[in-house]
C-alpha positions in Angstrom: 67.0 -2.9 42.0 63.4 -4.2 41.3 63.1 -5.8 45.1 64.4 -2.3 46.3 61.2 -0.6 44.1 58.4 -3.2 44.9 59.4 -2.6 48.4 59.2 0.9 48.2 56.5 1.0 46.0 53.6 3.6 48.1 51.1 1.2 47.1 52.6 -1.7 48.4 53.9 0.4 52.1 50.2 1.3 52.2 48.5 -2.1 51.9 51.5 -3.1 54.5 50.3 -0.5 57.0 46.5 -1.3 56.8 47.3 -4.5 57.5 49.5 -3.9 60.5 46.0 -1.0 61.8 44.0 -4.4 60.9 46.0 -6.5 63.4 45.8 -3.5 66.0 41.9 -3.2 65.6 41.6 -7.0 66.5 44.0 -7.4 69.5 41.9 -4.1 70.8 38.4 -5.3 69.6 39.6 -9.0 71.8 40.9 -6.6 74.8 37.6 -4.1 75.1 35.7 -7.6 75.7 37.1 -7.7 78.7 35.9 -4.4 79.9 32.5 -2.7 80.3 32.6 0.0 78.3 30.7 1.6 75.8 30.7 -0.3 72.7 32.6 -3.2 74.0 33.1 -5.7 71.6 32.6 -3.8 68.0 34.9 -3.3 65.7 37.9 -1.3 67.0 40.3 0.0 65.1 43.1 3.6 65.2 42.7 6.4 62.9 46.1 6.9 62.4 45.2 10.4 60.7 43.6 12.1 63.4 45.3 9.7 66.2 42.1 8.4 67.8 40.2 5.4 68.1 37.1 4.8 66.6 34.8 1.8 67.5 32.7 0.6 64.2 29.4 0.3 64.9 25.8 -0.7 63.1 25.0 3.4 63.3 28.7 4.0 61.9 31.8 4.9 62.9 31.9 6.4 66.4 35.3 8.2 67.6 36.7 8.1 70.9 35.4 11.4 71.5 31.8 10.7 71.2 32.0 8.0 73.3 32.0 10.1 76.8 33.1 9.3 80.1 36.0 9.0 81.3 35.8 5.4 82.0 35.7 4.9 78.3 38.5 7.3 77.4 41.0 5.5 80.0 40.1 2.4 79.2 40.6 2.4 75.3 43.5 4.4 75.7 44.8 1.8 77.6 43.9 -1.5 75.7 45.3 0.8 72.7 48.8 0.8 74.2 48.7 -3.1 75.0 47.6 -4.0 71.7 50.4 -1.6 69.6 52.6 -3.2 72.2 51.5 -6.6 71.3 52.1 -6.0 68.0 55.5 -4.6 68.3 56.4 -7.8 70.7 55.4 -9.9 67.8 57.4 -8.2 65.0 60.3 -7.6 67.1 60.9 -3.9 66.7 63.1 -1.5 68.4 60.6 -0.2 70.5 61.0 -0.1 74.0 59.1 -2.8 76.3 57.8 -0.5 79.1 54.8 0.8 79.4 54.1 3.0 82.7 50.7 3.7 83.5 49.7 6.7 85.9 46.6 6.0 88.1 44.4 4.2 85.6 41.5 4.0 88.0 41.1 7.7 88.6 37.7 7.9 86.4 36.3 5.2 88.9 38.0 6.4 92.0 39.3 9.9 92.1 42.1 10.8 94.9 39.5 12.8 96.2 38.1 9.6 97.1 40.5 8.1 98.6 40.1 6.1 101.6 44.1 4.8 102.3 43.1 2.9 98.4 40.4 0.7 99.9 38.1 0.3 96.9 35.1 -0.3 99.5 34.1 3.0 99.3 33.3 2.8 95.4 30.0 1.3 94.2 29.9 -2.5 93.4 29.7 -1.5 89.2 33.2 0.8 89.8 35.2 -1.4 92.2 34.1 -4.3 89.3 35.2 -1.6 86.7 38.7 -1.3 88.3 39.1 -4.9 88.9 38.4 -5.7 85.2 41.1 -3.2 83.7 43.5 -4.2 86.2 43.2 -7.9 85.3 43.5 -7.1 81.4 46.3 -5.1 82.2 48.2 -8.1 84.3 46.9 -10.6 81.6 49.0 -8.6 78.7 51.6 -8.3 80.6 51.6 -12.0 81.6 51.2 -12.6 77.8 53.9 -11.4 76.6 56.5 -11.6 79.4 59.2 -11.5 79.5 59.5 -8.8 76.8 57.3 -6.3 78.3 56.9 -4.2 81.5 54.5 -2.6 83.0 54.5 -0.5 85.8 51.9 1.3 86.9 50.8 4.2 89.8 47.8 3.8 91.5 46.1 4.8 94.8 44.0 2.4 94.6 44.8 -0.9 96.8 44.0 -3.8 94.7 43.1 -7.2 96.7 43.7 -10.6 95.5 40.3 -12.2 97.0 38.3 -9.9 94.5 36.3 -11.1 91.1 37.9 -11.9 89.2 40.8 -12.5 91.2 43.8 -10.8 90.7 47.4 -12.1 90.8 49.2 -9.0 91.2 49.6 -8.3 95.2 50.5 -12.6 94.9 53.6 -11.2 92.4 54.4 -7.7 94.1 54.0 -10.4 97.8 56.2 -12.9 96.2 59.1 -10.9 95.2 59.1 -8.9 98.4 59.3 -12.2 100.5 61.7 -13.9 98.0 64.0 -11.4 98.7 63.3 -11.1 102.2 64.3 -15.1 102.8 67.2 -14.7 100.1 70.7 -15.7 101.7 73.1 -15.8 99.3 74.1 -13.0 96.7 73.3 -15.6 93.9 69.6 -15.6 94.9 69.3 -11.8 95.4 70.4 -11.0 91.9 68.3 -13.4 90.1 65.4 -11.9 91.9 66.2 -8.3 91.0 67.4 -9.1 87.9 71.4 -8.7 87.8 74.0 -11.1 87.5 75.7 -11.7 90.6 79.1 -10.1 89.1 77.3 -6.7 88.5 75.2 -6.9 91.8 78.7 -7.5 94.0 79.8 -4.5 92.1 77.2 -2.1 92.6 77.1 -3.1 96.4 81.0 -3.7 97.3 82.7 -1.0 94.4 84.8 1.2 96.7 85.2 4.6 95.8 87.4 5.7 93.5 90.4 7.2 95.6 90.5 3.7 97.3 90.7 2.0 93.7 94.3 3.8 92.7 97.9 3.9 94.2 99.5 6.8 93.9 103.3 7.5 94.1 104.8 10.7 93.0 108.3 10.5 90.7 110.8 13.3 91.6 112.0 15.5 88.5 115.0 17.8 88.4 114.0 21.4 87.6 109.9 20.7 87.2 107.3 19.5 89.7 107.1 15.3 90.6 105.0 13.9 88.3 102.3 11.6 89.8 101.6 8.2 88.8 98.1 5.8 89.7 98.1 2.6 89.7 94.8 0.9 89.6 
């Protein structure tokens, strides 16, 4: 009974939860290193009150919406996500390892934009922008594969010869010619993930009238009764 009360003690759940926000703040102070935004590198931390971030500073605290631009918003929204997720990875809890991300470069390169997503039309600082979240995107998900996913939507065609280089076309390139030279069902379900027996099934199940024999047994008075056989 006295381990049940410690561990519900509200003193002892709150120093718990500031130091879970503590390991948060660092994972996104190390993440917004990566990326030129406004205050990269200071303290970082969430205000779980008003569900914001706020970047600690020499002139004080500074919440995301002081911060402007929308490079700034997307991009500590995103490093946000990674590092709860990181955190979750790490303690193991029951929350779901997919993130889905929907056109993360839009504040550098609106559809408007959009040249068939060749980042040549953007300025060298926005195409370096882009480049930069979409490495520390594939980094975290590198990181902590293979217990979480990320999928995310873009227009924007990201190419593997830019700096810093960038692994993902190599991956999405990979898979797509794995499976293309794949000859056996073996090798086609390892690549997309299934075991062979639920892979043949998906592919080969016939459809369910073709699964049951049916036969129909003749009774005096009332009608046959049918009987299927799988």
């Amino acid at each position: 009974m006295a381990i049940l009360e410690q561990e519900l003690d509200p003193e002892a759940i709150r120093e718990k939860l500031n130091a879970f926000v503590n390991i948060i703040g660092k994972y996104m102070t190390t993440y917004s290193e990566a990326l030129e935004m406004e205050h990269r590198g200071s303290q970082h931390r969430l205000d779980i009150r008003n569900l914001t971030v706020v970047a600690g500073t020499l002139n004080g605290a500074v919440p995301l919406f002081r911060m402007g631009s929308g490079e700034n918003w997307v991009g500590y929204h995103v490093l946000s996500h990674l590092a709860l997720h990181k955190l979750f990875r790490q303690k193991e809890r029951p929350v779901p390892g997919s993130l889905i991300f929907d056109q993360p470069s839009q504040a550098h390169y609106p559809p408007e934009r959009d040249a068939d997503g060749s980042l040549d039309v953007l300025g060298d600082e926005d195409q370096k922008a882009v480049t930069q979240l979409y490495k520390l995107i594939f980094d975290a998900a590198e990181e902590l594969a293979p217990n979480l996913q990320i999928i995310v939507m873009d227009h924007a065609d990201l190419k593997p010869d830019r700096k810093p280089p960038l692994r993902i076309k190599d991956l999405i390139l990979s898979r797509f010619l794995a499976l293309h030279d794949a000859k056996k069902l073996e090798y086609i379900a390892k690549i997309l993930g299934f075991t062979p027996s639920v892979l043949s099934h998906i592919l080969y199940k016939p459809p369910d009238a073709k699964e049951y024999t049916s036969f129909e047994v003749p009774k005096r008075g009332i009608r046959p009764v049918t009987i299927a056989l799988r």
